[in-house]
C-alpha positions as MATLAB code, in Angstrom:
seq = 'XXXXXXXXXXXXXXXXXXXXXXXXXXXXXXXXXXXX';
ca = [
      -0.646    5.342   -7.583;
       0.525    2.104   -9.543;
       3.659    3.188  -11.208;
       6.454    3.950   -9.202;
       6.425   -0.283   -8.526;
       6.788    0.481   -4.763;
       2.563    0.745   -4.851;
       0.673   -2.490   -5.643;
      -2.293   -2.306   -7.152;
      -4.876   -0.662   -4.377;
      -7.169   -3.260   -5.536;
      -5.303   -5.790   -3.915;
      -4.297   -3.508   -0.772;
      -7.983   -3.210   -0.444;
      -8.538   -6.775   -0.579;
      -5.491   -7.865    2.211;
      -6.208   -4.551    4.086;
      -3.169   -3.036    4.670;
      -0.452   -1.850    2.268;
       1.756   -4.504    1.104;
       5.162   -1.866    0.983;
       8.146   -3.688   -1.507;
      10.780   -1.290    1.250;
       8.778   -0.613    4.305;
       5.474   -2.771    4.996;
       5.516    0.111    7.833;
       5.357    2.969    6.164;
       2.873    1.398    3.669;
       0.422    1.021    6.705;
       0.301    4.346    8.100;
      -0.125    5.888    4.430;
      -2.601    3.565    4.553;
      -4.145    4.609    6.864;
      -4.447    8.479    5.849;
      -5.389    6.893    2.256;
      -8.520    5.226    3.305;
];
């Protein structure tokens, strides 16, 4: 998921933990959450 530019790289979501969203930081954390 690392082309719509609204996903960062998961590597680096894996590293900080949870998703860094560019809209919602929110939303990025519960998809997150189902993700992992």
């Amino acid at each position: 998921m690392t082309g719509t530019g609204k996903w960062i790289v998961h590597n680096d979501a894996d590293r900080q933990g949870p998703w860094r969203f560019s809209d919602e930081p929110r939303s990025v954390t519960r998809k997150s959450n189902m993700h992992s």
